[in-house]
N, C-alpha and C positions, 0 to 999 in steps of 0.2 A: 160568289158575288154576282149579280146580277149588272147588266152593262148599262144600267143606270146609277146602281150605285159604285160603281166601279168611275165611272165619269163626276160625279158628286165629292167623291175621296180626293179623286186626280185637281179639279178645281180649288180644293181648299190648298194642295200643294203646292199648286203654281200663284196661289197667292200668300204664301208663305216664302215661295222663292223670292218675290218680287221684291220684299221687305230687302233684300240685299242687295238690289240694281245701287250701282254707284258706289258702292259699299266693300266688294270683294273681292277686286281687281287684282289679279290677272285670272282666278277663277271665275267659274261661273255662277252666276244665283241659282241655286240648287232650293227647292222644296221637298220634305218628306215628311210624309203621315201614317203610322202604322196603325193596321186595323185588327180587330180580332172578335169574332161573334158580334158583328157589326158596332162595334164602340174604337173608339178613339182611343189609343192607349200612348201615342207618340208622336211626337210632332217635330219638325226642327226644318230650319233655313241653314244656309251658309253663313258664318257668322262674318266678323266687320274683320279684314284682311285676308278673309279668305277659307281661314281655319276658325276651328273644325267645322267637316264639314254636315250638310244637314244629315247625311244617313246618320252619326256617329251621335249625332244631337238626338235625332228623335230614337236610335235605339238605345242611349241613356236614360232616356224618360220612360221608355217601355221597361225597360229591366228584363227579369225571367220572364216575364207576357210576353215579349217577341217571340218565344217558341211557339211555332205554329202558327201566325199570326201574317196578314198581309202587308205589302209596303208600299205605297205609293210615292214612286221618284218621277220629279220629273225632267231627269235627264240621265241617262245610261251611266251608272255608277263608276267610278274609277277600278281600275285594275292595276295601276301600278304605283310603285313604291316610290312616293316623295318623302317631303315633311312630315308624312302622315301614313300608315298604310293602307293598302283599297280599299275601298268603301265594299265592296264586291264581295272580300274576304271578311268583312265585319258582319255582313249579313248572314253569310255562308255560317259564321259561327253563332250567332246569334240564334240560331234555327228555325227561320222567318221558314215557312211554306211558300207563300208565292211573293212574286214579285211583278209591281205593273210601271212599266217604263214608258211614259209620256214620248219621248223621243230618241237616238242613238247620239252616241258623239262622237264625230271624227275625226276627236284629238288621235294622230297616228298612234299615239302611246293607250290610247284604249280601245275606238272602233269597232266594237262588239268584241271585246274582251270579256269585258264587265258583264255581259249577261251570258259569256263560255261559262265564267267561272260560276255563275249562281246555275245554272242548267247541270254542269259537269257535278254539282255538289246535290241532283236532286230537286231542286228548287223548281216550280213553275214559273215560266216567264211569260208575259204580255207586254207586248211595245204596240205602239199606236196609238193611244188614249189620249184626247186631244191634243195630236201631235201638231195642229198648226196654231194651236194658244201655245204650248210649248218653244217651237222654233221661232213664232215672236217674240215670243220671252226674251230668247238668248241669241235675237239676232247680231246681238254684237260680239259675244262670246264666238257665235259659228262663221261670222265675218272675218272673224280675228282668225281665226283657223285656217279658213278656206280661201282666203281673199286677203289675208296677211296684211290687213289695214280693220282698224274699226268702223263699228255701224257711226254713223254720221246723220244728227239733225242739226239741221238749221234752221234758226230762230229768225224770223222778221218779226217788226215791229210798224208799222208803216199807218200813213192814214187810207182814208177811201180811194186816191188816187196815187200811191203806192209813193207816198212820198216819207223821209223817214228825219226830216230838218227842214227850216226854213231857209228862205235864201241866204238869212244870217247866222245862219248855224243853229238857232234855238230848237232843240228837241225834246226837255223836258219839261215839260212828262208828254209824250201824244197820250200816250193809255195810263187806265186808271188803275188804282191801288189794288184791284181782283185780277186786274192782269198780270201784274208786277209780281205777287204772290204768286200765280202759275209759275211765271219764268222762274222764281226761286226753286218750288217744288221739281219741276222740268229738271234745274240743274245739279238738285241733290238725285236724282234717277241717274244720272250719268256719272260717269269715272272721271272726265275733264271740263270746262269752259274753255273754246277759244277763241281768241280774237286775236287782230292782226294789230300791226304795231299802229298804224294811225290811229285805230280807234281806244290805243293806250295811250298815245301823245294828247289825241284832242279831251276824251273823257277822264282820263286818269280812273278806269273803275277800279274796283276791288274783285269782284266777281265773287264773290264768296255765298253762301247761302245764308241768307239770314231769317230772322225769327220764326225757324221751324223747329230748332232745339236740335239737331242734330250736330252728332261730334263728331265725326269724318266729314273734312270737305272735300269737295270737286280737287283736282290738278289743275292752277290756273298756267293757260299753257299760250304762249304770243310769238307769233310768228314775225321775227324782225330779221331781216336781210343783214342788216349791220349794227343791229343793237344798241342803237339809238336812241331808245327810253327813257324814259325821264328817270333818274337817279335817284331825286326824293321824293316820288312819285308814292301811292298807294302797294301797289304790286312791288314797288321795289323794297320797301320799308318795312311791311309784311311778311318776307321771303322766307324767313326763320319759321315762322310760324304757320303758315300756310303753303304749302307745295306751287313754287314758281318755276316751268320749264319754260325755257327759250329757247327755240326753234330758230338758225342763223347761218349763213353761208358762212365761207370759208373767210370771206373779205374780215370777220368782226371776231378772228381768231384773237386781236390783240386785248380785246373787249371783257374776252370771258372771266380770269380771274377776277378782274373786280366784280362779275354777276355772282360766279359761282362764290367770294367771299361774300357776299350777303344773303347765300343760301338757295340763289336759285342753281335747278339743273339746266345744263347746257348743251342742246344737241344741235350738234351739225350736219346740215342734208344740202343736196345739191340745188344747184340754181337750173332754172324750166327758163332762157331769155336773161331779161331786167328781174325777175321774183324767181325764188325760191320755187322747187317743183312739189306740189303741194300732195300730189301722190307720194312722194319722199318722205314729205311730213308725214304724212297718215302711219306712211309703211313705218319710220321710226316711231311712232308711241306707239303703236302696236308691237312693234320689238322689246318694248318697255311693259309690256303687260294690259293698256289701256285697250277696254272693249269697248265701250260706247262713249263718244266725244260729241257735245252740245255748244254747234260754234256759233257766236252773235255777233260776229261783223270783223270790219263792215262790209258797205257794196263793192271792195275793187273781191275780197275773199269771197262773198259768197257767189258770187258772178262766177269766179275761179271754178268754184266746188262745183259748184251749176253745170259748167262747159265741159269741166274733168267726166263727170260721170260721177261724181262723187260724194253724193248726196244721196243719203237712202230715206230722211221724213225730211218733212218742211212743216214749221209750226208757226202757223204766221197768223198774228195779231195783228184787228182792224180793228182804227180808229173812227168813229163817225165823224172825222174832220176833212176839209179838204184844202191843199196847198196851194196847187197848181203849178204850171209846167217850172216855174224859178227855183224850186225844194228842190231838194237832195232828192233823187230816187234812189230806194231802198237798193236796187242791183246797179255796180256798173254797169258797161255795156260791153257785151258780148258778143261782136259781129255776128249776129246771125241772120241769115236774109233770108229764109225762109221757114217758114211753119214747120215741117216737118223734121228741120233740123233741131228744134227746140225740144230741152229738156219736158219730158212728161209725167204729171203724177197726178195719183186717182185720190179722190176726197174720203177718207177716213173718219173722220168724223168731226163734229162741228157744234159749239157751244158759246152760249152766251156767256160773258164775264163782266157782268156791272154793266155799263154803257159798248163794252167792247166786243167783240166775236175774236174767239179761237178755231181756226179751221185746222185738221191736223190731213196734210199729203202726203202719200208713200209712191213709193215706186210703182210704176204700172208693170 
């Protein structure tokens, strides 16, 4: 294969993987395509939970054509024995010829295992093949790994002068109906929604995804110090049927049974001051499996994440409206007295949405 079409294979992979973001938590979206006298004979993602996973999918569909035949992964196949056996040793027996590895994992339990064992069995390996579409891909799955907290975007919502409410509270709608659909699609890409308990007291959301037809939702996940929520609230009445964690200090120990009888999960992480240490949060739903978490508010939380370091996008929708200084500004305040103390992120990309703009910021 020549190293365009080797990059051509690798691309349809990693958007095969992507069909799983949000989807197959505490694993990673995995894509795999296998090739042979240049045709497509196999294809497969991670499926919804996780299993099985894509190698196992797409050399299903290949059958006896995977002999000799190439694979495109893109992420360094599993080598060890869970729910499932290596993906490594499926290959190995399958009698795949080469193998091209998008990027390595360094889950300790695999770490260039997975390509010992396809090299040790004969096999040709290549790693690199757009390795940095890959490790965006799965930058929550190698956050979750290496930095033992998930990737983290934040969502604002705000008009032209970054205001996110009027003096009297009124917010809905600043953005329109093409916006509103992003946010939805945004939160089925992710493992969780969170928000903090004000913006569960004042809004009562649901957070759910709606009218894109999918059947896994998000983890709706609220960080309340003392578990103070509204009772017959949407989130609460939902709990059964839709994944509710609550995120709560030690004080709202007396609280929990009644949450956890109506189905939500209940974790408790330490207090940073007067709030919850929000690094805590992270580090626990990452202890839970969660790789990529989609938080919407409100200003006192994302100000938090902001100041933490703890913010890897920021997807922030403008309104062609303006409020002025009385509104609610989309961030609390953050002391910070100078520029160069102030969090930094580079413009990603940028799109119109109906009447609105979507800017998307990453990390510099």
């Amino acid at each position: 294969m020549s190293a365009a079409q080797d990059a051509r294979f690798m691309a349809l992979a990693l958007a095969l993987g992507r069909r799983g973001m949000g989807r197959v938590w505490p694993n990673p979206a995995v894509g795999c395509v296998i090739v042979r006298d240049g045709r497509i004979i196999g294809r497969g993602w991670t499926a919804d939970g996780g299993r099985p996973h894509a190698e196992v999918r797409a050399l299903e569909q290949a059958g006896a054509a995977a002999r000799g035949a190439t694979a495109y992964v893109t992420l360094e196949p599993c080598s060890h024995h869970g729910q499932t056996p290596p993906c490594a040793e499926a290959l190995v027996a399958a009698g795949v010829a080469r193998v091209v590895v998008a990027t390595g994992d360094p889950d300790p339990r695999v770490a260039g295992r997975g390509m010992a064992i396809l090299r040790a069995a004969g096999i040709a390996v290549e790693t690199g093949v757009m390795e940095a579409q890959a490790r965006a891909d799965q930058a929550g799955f190698l956050a979750r790994v290496t930095a033992g907290r998930p990737f983290v975007t934040l969502k604002l919502a705000a008009t032209l002068d970054g205001r996110i409410a009027t003096a009297t509270g009124e917010s809905r709608w600043i953005t329109g109906p093409a916006a509103r659909r992003a946010v939805h699609a945004m939160r089925a890409r992710h493992d969780a929604v969170l928000v903090g308990g004000g913006t569960a007291r004042a809004d009562d959301p649901m957070l759910t995804v709606r009218d894109l037809g999918i059947e896994r939702q998000p983890v709706r996940v609220v960080i309340s110090r003392r578990l103070d929520l509204p009772e017959a609230g949407q989130l609460a009445v939902s709990a059964h049927d839709v994944p509710l964690w609550l995120c709560h200090g030690p004080e709202a120990a007396s609280r929990v049974p009644a949450w956890q009888a109506r189905g939500a999960r209940c974790l408790e992480v330490p207090a940073e001051g007067r709030q919850l240490s929000l690094a805590a949060v992270l580090a626990a739903l990452a202890g839970q499996g969660l790789t990529r978490v989609f938080c919407e508010g409100g200003g006192g939380i994302a100000a938090s994440l902001l100041a933490g370091d703890l913010v890897d996008e920021i997807a922030l929708f403008t309104a062609g409206l303006a409020i002025g200084a009385e509104g609610t500004p989309a961030l609390a305040a953050m002391g910070l007295d100078r520029l160069a103390d102030a969090p930094c992120f580079q413009l990603a990309e940028a799109r119109a949405l109906g009447p609105d703009a979507l800017t998307l910021w990453r990390r510099g």
